[in-house]
C-alpha positions as CSV (number, residue, x, y, z in Angstrom):
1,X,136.0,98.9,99.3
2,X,136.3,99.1,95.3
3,X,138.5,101.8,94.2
4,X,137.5,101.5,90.4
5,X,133.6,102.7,91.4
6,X,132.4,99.4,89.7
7,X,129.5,97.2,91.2
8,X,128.6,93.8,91.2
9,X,125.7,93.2,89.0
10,X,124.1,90.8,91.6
11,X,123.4,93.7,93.9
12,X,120.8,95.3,91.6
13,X,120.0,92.9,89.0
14,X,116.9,91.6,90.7
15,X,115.5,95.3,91.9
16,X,115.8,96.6,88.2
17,X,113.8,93.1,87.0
18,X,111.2,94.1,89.6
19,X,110.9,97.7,89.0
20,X,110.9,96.7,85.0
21,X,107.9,94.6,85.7
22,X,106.0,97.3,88.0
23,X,106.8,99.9,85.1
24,X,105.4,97.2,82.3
25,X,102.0,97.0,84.0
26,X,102.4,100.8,84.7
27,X,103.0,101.3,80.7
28,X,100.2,99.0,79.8
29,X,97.3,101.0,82.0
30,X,98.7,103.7,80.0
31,X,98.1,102.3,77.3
32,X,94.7,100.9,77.9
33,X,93.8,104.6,79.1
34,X,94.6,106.1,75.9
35,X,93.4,103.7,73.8
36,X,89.9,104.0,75.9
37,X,90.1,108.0,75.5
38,X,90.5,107.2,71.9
39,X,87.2,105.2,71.7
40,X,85.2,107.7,74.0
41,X,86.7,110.9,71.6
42,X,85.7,108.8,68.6
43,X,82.3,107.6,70.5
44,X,80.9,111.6,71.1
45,X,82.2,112.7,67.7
46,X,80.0,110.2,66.4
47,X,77.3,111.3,68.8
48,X,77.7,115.2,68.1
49,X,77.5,114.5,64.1
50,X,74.2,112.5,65.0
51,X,75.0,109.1,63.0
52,X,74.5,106.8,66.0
53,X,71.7,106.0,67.6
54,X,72.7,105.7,71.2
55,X,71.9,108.2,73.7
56,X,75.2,108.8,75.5
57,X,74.8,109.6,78.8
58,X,77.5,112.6,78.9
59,X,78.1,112.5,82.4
60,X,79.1,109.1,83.1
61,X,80.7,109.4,80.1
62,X,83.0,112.7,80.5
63,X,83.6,111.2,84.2
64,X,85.5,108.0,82.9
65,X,87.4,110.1,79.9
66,X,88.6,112.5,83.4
67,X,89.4,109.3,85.3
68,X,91.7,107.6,81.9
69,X,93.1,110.8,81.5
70,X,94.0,111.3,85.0
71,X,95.5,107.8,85.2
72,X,97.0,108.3,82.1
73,X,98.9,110.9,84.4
74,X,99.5,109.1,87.4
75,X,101.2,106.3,85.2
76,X,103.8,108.7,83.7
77,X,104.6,109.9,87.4
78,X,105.0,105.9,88.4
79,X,107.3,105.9,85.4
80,X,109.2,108.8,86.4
81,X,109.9,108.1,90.1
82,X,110.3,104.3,89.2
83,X,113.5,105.6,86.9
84,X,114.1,107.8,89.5
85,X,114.7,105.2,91.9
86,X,117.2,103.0,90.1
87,X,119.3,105.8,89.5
88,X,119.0,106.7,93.3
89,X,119.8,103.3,94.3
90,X,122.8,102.6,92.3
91,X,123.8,106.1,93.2
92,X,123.6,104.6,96.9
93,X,125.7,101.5,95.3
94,X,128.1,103.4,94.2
95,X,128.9,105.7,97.7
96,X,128.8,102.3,99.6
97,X,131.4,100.7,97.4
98,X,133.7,103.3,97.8
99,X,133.4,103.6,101.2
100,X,131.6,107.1,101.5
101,X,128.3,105.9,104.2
102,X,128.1,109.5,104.9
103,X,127.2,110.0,101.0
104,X,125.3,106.6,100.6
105,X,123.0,107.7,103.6
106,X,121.9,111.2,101.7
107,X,121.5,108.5,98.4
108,X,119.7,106.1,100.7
109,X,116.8,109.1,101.4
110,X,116.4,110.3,97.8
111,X,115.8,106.3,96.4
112,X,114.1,105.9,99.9
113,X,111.6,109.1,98.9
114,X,111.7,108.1,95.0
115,X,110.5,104.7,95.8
116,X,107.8,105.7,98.4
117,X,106.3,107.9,95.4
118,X,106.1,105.6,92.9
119,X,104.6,103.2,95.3
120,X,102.0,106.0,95.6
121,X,101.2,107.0,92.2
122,X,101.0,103.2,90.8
123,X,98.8,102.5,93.3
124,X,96.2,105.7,92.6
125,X,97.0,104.7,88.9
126,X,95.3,101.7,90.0
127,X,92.7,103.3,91.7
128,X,91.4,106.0,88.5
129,X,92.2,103.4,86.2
130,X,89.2,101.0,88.1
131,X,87.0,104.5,88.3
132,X,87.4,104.8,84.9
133,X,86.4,101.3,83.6
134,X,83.6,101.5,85.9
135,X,82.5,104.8,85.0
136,X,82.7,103.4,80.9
137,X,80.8,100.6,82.3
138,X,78.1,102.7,83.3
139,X,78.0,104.9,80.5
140,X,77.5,102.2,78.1
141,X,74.8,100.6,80.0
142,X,72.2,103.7,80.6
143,X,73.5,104.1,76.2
144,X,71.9,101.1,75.7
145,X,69.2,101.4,78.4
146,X,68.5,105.1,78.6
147,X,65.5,104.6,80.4
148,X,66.8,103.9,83.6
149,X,68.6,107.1,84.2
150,X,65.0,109.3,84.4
């Protein structure tokens, strides 16, 4: 038991490199999400003002700009409960260092809970991120072959 609340880095060092790494991929489908709602704004502006040719098929369309906005969403939640987490867990750290189980064990259920979410919402970031792309995917193609939709 450690009186001057202090922890050994090698008790979370390798957890906080593994939730940095889930929350890099998390940040980049964010990124790719907004940077896709970006070109499907710019893409019907340029539709509405009539100086492209392609026929964009709106609902395919509007369905994969929901889909990037909604896993636009799910990774800000991953982000949040994956920071929630490693201050849970060194909370937890902290009450087993000192000796306090009683304490750790409330500690243990909020990282236990924070972690469990963030499983969760990375993996349905995942999931609206892949309906999107297809969805953009399928837009583009009845664009470019707009015969096929009749």
């Amino acid at each position: 038991m450690n009186q001057d609340n202090s922890i050994s880095e090698d008790l979370y060092k390798v957890d906080f490199e593994i939730s940095k790494s889930y929350i890099d991929f998390s940040s980049e489908l964010l990124r790719i999400s907004l940077t896709a709602m970006g070109a499907i704004g710019s893409l019907l502006l340029l539709t509405l003002e009539k100086e492209t040719i392609l026929e964009i098929n709106y609902p395919t369309i509007l369905a994969a700009m929901t889909f990037f906005a909604l896993s636009s969403g799910a990774s800000l939640f991953h982000r949040f409960f994956a920071s929630d987490f490693l201050s849970w867990y060194i909370s937890y750290l902290r009450e087993v260092n000192k000796g306090n189980i009683q304490r750790a064990e409330k500690e243990k259920i909020g990282y236990s809970k924070s972690l469990r979410n963030s499983r969760w919402a990375l993996i349905i970031n995942e999931f609206l991120f892949g309906f999107g792309v297809l969805f953009f995917i399928v837009a583009v193609f009845f664009s470019i072959y707009p015969t096929l939709w009749e």
